[in-house]
N, C-alpha and C positions, 0 to 999 in steps of 0.2 A: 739290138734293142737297148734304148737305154734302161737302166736299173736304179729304183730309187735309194738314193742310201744318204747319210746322214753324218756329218762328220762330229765324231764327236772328242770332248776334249782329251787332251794326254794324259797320262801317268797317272796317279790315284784319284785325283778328282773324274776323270774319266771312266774309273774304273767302279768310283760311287755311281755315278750317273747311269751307269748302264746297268748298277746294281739296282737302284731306286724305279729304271724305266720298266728291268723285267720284272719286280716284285706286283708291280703299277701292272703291267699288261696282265699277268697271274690273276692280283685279286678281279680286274676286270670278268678276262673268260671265266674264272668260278661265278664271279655274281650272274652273268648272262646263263650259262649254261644250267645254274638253279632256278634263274625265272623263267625259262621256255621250259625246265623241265616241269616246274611245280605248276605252271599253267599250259603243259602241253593239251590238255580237252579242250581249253577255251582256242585255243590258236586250230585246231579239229574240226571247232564249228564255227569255224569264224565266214568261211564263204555259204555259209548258209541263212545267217541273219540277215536284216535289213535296214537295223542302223548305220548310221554316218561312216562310222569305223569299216565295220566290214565292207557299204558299198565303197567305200576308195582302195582298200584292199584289192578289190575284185576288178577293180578302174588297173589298179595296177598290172595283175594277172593277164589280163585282156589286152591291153593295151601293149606290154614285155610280149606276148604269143604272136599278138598279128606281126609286128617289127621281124619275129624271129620267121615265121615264113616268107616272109618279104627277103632275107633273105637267099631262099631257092637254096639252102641244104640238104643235099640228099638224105633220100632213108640211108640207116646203117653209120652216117657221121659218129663220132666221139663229141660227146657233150659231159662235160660236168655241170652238177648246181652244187653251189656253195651256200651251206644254210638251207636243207629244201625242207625244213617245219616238218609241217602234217605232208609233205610229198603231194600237192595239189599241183603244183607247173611238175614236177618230176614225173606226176603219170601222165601229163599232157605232153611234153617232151617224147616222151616212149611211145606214146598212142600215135604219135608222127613219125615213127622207124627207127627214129634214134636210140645210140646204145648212151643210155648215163649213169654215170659216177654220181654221187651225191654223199658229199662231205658235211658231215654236223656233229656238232659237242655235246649233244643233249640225246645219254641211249633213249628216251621217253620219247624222242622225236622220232628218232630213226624205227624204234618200233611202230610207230599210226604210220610212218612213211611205209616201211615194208607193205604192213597190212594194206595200204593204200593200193598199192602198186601190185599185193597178189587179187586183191576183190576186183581190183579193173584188167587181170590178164594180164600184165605185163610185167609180173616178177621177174621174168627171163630176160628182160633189158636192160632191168635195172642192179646197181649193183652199190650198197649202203656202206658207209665206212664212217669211222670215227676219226676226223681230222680236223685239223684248225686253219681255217683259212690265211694265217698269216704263216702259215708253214705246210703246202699241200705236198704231200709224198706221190709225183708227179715227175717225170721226166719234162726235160724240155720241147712246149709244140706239141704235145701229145691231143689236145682237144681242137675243135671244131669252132667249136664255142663255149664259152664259159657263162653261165647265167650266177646272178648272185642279187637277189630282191630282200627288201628289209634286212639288208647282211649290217652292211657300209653303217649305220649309224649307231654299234653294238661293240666295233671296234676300237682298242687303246690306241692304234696306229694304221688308220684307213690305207695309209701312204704304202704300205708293207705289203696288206693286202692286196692293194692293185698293183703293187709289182708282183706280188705270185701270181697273180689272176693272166697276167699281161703273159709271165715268163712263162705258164704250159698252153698259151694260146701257139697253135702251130700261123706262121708267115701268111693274114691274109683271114683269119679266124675270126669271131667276133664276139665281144663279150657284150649281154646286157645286165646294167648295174643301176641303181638307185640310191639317192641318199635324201636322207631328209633336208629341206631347205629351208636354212637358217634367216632369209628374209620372206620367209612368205607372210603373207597378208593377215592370218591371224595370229600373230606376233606383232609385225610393222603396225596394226589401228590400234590396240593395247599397250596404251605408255606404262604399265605393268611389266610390259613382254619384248618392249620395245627391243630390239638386238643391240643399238648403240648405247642401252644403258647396263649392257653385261656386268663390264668393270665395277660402276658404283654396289651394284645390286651384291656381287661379289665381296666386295668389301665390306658392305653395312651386314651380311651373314657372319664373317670373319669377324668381325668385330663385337658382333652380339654372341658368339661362343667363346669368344676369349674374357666376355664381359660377364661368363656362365649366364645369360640370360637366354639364349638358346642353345637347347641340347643335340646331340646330333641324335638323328633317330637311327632304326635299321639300315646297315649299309644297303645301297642299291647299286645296278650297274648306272655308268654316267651314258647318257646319249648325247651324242654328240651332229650338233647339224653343220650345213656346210652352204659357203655362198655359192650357188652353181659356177659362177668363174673359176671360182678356188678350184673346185673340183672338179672342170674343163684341165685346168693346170695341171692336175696330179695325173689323170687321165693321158695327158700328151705328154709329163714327164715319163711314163711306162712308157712310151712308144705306141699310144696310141691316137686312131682320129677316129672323131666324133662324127658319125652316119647319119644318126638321128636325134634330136634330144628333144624334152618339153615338162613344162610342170602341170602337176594335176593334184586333184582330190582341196576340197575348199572347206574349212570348218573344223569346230568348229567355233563360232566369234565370240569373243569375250570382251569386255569392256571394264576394265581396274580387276581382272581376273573374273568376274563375276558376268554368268549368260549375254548376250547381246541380242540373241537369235532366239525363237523358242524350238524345242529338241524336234519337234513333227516339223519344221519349216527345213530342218538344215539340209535333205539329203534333198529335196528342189533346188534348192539355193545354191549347192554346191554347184548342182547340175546346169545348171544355167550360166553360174560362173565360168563351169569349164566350158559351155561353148563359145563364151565370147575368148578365152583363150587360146581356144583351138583356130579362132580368126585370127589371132596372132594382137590381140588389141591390146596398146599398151599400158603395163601395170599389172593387169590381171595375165600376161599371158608369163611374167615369171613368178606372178604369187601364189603356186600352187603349193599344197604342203610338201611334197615328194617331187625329186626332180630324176628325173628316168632318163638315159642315158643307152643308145646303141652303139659300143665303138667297134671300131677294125686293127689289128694289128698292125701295123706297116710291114710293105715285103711283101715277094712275090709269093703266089700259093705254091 
């Protein structure tokens, strides 16, 4: 399987570089692992609300479960989730016979996860650990399947991640992963949000804190999206193929950053977007905000 790696420059400059990359992935996993932890309640009840946010949430859950029976894994498979929140696909995983691992950086998660996992009876299959998805303490080929939902856009180096993801999928295994996508539809109508105006918009920030007319605020983690191409690429750079894929969850629409839509219309609107995507109709059917992703490892089982 190929392995993604990175060449980087020689002798001291290279040795900054790698110092500057891991200090950089550092403060990332602390800013991430204090925002899920300092909002682990709200992420708790996030599949029980009925705004915009959570139904695409929930679009996502449902949508990662039926792919994974489709499938045809037996009970008793090795599964890990990477990233499993509050443990809502962790006890649906388990509720289907599988034994899973679930890797997270936030104890505030892993504790609503446990508890999740013993009120629904299936403490016993599941098994919680504290680990970083760009470094899983995992032999090689060890899983079944790998699940990793809302992981991919929290990481300094997605590209890392899905070679660890790839390297403990056993010959034949299959990972489901998501990232967010960086041209969907409510970015591309907002010349605010526009993606081809990244650059400028970068610069006129830059230039307004060097001008002290803007301050920086609270650090936060950076989210980062991705063009589904891109990340078809990095995907079959790991040595994998792509089984399934599609975008979804719509909303919601802003215009010069400011509403488009009103807040009671968005979760129809969404919904009706995504069925003309689900025809596969073009424009709407890669403008979804989230792009979900079924692959296979290469190699026989």
């Amino acid at each position: 399987m190929a392995r993604l790696t990175g060449r980087a420059p020689a002798g001291r400059d290279g040795q900054r570089a790698r110092q500057r990359d891991g200090q950089s992935a550092s403060d990332q996993q602390r800013l991430v692992t204090h925002r899920f932890g300092a909002h682990a309640r709200h992420w708790d009840e996030l599949y029980l609300r009925d705004d915009l946010f959570s139904v695409i949430h929930r679009e996502r859950h449902d949508r990662a479960l039926r792919w994974i029976e489709r499938t045809g894994l037996p009970a008793g498979s090795a599964v890990l989730e990477v990233g499993p929140g509050a443990g809502v696909m962790t006890v649906a995983l388990a509720e289907r016979g599988y034994d899973v691992a679930a890797a997270e950086t936030a104890p505030e998660m892993i504790g609503l996860a446990r508890a999740r996992a013993e009120a629904a009876g299936v403490g016993g299959r599941v098994r919680l650990l504290h680990a970083d998805g760009t470094r899983l303490p995992f032999g090689d080929g060890e899983f079944a399947l790998v699940v990793a939902l809302g992981v991919v856009p929290w990481l300094h180096r997605a590209d890392l991640a899905v070679a660890e993801m790839a390297r403990v999928l056993r010959p034949g295994g299959y990972l489901a992963v998501n990232a967010d996508n960086r041209y969907r539809l409510t970015l591309v109508l907002d010349p605010r949000h526009h993606p081809a105006l990244d650059p400028a918009r970068i610069a006129a920030k830059s230039a307004l804190a060097a001008a002290g007319i803007a301050r920086p605020g609270e650090p936060r983690p950076r989210v980062t999206a991705h063009r589904p191409a891109d990340f078809d690429r990095m995907l079959q750079s790991g040595g994998l193929e792509i089984v399934r894929r599609c975008t979804f969850g719509f909303g919601p629409f802003t215009m010069l950053g400011l509403p488009a839509v009103p807040a009671h219309l968005g979760v129809p609107l969404s919904a009706r977007l995504q069925r003309l995507a689900d025809r596969q109709v073009p424009l709407i059917r890669t403008g979804g905000n989230q792009y979900l992703v079924l692959a296979r490892r290469s190699g026989l089982r």
